[in-house]
N, C-alpha and C positions, 0 to 999 in steps of 0.2 A: 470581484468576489473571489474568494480564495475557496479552493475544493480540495478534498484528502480522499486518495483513491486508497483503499485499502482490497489487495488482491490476496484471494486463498485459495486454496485445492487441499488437495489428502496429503497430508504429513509424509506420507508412503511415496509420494510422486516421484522422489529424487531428486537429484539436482537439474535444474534448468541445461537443457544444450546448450553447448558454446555458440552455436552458430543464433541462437535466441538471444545471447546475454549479450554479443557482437554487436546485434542491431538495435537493442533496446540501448546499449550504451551511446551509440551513436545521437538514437531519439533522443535520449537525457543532454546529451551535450546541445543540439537544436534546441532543442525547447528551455535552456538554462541563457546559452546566448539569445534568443527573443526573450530573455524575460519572465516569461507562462509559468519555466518549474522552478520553483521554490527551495525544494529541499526532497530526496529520493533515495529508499535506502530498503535492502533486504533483512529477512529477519532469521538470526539460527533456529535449527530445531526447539521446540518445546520440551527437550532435554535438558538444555539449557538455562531456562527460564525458570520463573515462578511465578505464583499467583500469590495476589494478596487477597481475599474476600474478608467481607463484611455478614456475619449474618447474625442474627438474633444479637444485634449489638458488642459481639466479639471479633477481634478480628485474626487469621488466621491465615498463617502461612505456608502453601505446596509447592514444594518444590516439582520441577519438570522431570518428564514428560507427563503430559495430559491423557490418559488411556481414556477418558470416556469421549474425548474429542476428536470428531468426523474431522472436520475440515481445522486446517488453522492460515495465519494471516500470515503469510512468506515474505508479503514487502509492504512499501508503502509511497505514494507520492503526494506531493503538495502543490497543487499549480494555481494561478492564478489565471482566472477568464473575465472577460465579459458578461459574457451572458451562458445561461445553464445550457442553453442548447452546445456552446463551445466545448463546457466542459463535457456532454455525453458524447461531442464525435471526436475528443480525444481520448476519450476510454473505449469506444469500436476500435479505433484505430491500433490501441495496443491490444485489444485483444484479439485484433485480426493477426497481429506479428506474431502471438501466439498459436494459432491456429496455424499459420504455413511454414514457423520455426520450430515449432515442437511437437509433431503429432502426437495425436495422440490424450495430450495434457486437457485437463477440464480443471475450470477452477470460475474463479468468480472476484471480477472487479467493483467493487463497492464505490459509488462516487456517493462521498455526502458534501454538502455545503458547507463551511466553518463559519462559528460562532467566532467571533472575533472579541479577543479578553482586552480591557480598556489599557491594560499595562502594554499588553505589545503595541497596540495600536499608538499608544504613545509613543514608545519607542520608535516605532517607523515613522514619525511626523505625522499623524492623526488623530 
């Protein structure tokens, strides 16, 4: 089953240490050769960005930055496991790399399950 970790902290954090980006670049490159990641990739500020919402059937565009938003989502990864228990001890696992590569840093790894849409699934032979 394919899982999408999506990790945040405070806007405010600053950039990642090198010595955190070193290691996690290394993790990506393992876990790309076995196969497990998928697809991994960090996100600019929400200076950068926009939102599109929906509300009372209008749709509506803001541009970035998000001033009423605490936390936002700086990256994202896509791995592919066996079983859920796999994918939550490799989300310890990166969040432990954070903890002894970046003190200090607090933030929060999101693992959800992916719905799988019938187009890609074709696509990859299923």
């Amino acid at each position: 089953m394919r899982y999408m970790y999506l990790v945040s902290s405070a806007e405010n954090s600053g950039p990642p240490p090198l010595k955190l980006m070193e290691e996690l670049g290394k993790l990506a490159e393992q876990e790309m050769a076995a196969g497990r990641m998928v697809a991994q990739g960090g996100l600019l500020p929400t200076a950068a960005g926009a939102r599109i919402e929906l509300r009372r059937g209008r749709v509506k565009v803001i541009d970035g930055p998000f001033t009423e938003t605490k936390e936002v989502i700086g990256g994202f990864a896509i791995f592919e496991f066996a079983t859920r228990e796999e994918a939550i001890a490799s989300g310890v696992n990166f969040m432990q790399m954070h903890a002894k590569y970046a003190e200090g840093w607090e933030g929060v790894c999101e693992m959800r399950p992916m719905a799988v849409h019938m187009a890609s699934a074709e696509a990859e032979g299923g």
